[in-house]
N, C-alpha and C positions, 0 to 999 in steps of 0.2 A: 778152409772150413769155417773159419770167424764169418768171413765175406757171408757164406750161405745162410748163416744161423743169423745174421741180418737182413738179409731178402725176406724170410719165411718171418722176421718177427716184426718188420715193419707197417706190413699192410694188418695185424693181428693189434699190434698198438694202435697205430691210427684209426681203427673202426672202434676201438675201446676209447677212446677220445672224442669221440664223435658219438655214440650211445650217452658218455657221461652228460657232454654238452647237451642234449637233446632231452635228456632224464632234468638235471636243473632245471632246463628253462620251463618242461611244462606241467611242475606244480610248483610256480613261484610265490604264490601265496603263501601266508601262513597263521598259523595256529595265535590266537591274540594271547596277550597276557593275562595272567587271571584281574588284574585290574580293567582292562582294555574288557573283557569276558563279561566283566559285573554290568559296565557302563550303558555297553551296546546291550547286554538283555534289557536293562531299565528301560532302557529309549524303545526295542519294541513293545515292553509290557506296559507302556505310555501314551504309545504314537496314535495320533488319531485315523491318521491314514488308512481305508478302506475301512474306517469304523472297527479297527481293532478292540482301541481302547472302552470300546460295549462288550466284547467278548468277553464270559467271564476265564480268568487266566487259570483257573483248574480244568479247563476245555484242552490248553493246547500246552505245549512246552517250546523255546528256545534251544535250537540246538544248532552243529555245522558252523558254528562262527570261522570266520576267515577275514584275515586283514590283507591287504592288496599291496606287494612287496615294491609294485608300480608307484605307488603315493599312498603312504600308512594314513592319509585321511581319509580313507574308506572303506567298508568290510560289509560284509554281504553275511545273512543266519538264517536257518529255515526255521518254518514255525508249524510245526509238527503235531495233529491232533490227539492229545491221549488216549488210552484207552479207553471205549465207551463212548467215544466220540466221533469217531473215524465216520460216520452217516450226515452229522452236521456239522461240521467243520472240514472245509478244506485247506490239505496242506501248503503250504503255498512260503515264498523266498522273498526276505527283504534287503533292500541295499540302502546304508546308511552312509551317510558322511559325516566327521569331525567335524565341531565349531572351531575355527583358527582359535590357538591360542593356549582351549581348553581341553578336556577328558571326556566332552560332553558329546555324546553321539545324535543322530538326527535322522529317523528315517523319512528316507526321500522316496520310495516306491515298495510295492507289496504287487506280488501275484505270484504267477506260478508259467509264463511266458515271458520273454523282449525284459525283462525287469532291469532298470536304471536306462536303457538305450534311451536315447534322447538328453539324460538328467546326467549321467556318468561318463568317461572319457572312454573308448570302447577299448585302450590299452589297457586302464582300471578294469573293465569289465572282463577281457577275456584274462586275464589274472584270476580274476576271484573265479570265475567258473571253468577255466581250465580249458578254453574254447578260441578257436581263431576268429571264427565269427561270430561273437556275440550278440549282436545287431543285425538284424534286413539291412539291404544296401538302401543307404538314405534316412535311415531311421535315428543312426546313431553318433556321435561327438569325434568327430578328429581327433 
């Protein structure tokens, strides 16, 4: 009777083991600290990149931050039109990178397509967006 009640429970674990493994890996990113939170808004509400920094910042808000569990020097935030704005302002996703060393964040690309492919490693990238293929074949960093 043991014998059977380990047949019927073994293939019931092993697929429970396998769902978990599968659940981990694919939202390995995660939620920054509220200091990591502060630094990377600043660095968007800074960045000159697509002439952000002309935007006035009661247009849009900082939200979605995510740090890349791949190499914590990089994290990716959308930048989301407020209300009343949603006509001129498009919303669109930026990918920053850490200065070595520092707390200081640095956006490196802005749009709302391919964002970081070329600039970011695509293991960074399909981290922070949750995607196998973050990149066009050729576009994007080994």
């Amino acid at each position: 009777m043991t014998r059977l009640r380990f047949r019927l429970a073994a293939p019931a674990l092993l697929a429970t083991g396998i769902a978990m493994l599968c659940a981990a890996s694919a939202s390995a990113s995660r939620a920054p600290t509220s200091k990591e939170q502060k630094a990377l808004t600043s660095a968007v509400l800074a960045t000159h990149v697509a002439g952000l920094n002309k935007v006035p910042k009661s247009h849009y808000r900082v939200t979605g931050e995510r740090v890349s569990s791949v190499s914590s020097s990089w994290a990716k935030a959308d930048v989301v039109a407020r209300p009343g704005f949603q006509s001129t302002f498009q919303n669109a996703t930026v990918v920053a990178v850490r200065l070595a060393g520092t707390g200081q964040w640095v956006v490196v690309d802005l749009g709302s397509a391919q964002v970081g492919c070329g600039i970011a490693p695509n293991k960074v990238l399909a981290d922070l967006f949750s995607t196998k293929t973050p990149c066009p074949p050729g576009t994007g960093i080994g």
